[in-house]
Every structure is written in C-alpha cells, then in structure tokens.
Phi, psi and omega in degrees: 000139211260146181313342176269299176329313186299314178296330174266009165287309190302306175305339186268354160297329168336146097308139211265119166267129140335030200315340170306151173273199176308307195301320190270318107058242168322316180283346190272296186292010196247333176275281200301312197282325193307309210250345183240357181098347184194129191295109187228002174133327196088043190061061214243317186239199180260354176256011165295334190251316160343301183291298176324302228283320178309349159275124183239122188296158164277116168237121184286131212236029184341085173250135168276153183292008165258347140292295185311313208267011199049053163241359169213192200209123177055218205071343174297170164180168207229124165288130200088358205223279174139219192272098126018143116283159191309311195309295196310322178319306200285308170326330174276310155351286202274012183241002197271153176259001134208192185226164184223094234270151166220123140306134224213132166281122172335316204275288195283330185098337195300140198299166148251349200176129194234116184254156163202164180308288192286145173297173176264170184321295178349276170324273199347301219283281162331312159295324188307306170262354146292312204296285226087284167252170148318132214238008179282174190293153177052359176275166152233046181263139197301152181310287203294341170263029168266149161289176138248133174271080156337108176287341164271150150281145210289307182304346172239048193061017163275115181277179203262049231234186205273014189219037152208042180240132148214175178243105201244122190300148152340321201255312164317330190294299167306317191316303198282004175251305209265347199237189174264043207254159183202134246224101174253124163288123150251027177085133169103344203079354166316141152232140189230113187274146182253142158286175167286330140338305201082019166279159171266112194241152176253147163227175185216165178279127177308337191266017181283138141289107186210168201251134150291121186292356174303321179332289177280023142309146151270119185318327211305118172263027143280008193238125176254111174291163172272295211316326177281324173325282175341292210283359178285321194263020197256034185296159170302155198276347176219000000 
C-alpha cells in the first residue's frame, strides 16, 4: 500500500469531533425530529444533510404589480426582512411556485382582498362533486382526471372563486385556450359555450334535477312537435 493510500486510510479512520455542546446537541436534533422526522444529527452526516436540504422554506415577497411590469421603481420587500431591490423582486417573482394575488384601497393602501391561482382543498373538494365531469357540451370524462379551469383567466383578473372555476378534461381544456369555443358562468354552475360557429350550448351540473320539456310532449311520434324537432337536430357538438 502505497503512503497516500495509507494516509487517506488513516483520515477515514479519524474520528469526527463535535464541537457542540449537549444543550445544542439536543436543540439540534430536537429541529431534526420536528422538521424531517429523524434524528440525524443535524446535518452531521451526508445523508443528514440530504434529509434536510429537501426542506423548503416559504418567504413571503410583497411586490407591486407596476414593479414587475416596469413602470414604476421599488416598493417589493421580504416579509420580515424589509425592502428589496426591483432586479432581486422580479427574480423571486419568476421563480415562485405561486402567487398570492392582494388588492389594496388606492387611497389607504390597505388590503381588500386576497386571491390566489390555485383553488384550495376546499374549492377542490366541491367543484369535484358538482362537476363530476368534464364540463364542455357532450364530454364525460370524470372530474378528477380532469384540470380546473378559470373560465376568466386569472392572468385577465379572474378570480379564484366557485363561480369562475369548472372542470375540463386536457383535450377540451386546450380547446377552450387555443381555439375560438368561449365560455360563460351563469351561476349555479351553469355554463354557457358559445362555438366558432356562434351557437350556443348549455351543459349543467349533472346532479341539478330539472324538467325537460320533452317530457310534456305527447311521445306519439306522428305528432312531430317543433320544439321537439328542434331540440333533436340540437347534438352534442363532440
């Protein structure tokens, strides 16, 4: 064995001295069961630190939205910290993994009203079972293998609230962004699409209980009603 081999036996031979003390010690692995579940050290070893690194903190960024668009200069700040430059703002900006839209009286500054893209469990929970489905005219693909959609878009002031939410399967969801099919909330859950064409269709939530006017035809098919005509020559468009 040649002397550096030997020499780099004898360092992995070391023992690693500690310097801390008991009490820190204790507060550090007491941080270690709190944030990953297992007492490691505090990052002592290497997969002690591994187990750490996977914690990712929240920092909350208050930027306005006429700094991000350059039209105006400063105003960000880190809550708890203080005030930002604009470069450092927008960089935290374009790197969040959401946002938390705040409305502000012109006058006082004071919030009014707090938004964010994504719905909450809640919302979730709720759309799932009004929907059901996919919510363009004729799909039936289940609610839960579906997006939620802002029939406004968030991104044009649509807020995040149960009465601009529905739920669109992956292929309909592009349909209603890239093509010219368009989309209204009339309360209720009602949606009403307008096509490229400009007809109109209604869909509903599967579970409203409502009377079909077909009902109160007479079934007789020699008697051709228009209203029944109509609504015959009326298919889903997919």
């Amino acid at each position: 064995m040649g002397h550096d081999a030997a020499h780099a036996d004898a360092d992995a031979a070391a023992p690693v001295l500690d310097e801390r003390t008991q009490t820190q010690i204790m507060a550090d692995v007491f941080c270690d069961l709190l944030l990953t579940s297992v007492p490691d050290g505090h990052g002592a070893t290497d997969q002690a630190r591994t187990a750490l690194g996977v914690i990712t903190p929240t920092v909350q960024v208050t930027i306005p939205a006429t700094t991000l668009a350059g039209t105006t200069i400063g105003g960000a700040a880190v809550a708890g910290f203080g005030p930002i430059d604009d470069d450092t703002a927008k960089q935290l900006a374009g790197a969040a993994p959401a946002w938390i839209r705040v409305f502000t009286d012109p006058c006082s500054g004071v919030p009014i009203s707090v938004d964010r893209y994504r719905p909450r469990a809640q919302q979730k929970l709720f759309l799932q079972v009004r929907d059901q489905q996919c919510r363009f005219p004729g799909c039936r693909r289940p609610a839960k293998k579906c997006d939620i959609d802002h029939a406004i878009a968030y991104a044009e002031g649509g807020p995040t609230c149960l009465c601009n939410l529905e739920h669109l399967c992956e292929r309909h969801h592009t349909v209603k962004h890239e093509t010219d099919w368009f989309v209204e909330q009339l309360g209720g859950g009602i949606l009403r699409w307008t096509a490229p064409t400009l007809r109109t269709h209604i869909t509903r939530p599967p579970g409203t209980v409502r009377f079909e006017l077909t009902a109160l035809l007479d079934p007789d098919p020699k008697h051709r009603h228009a209203i029944r005509q109509g609504l015959e020559r009326d298919p889903a468009p997919f």
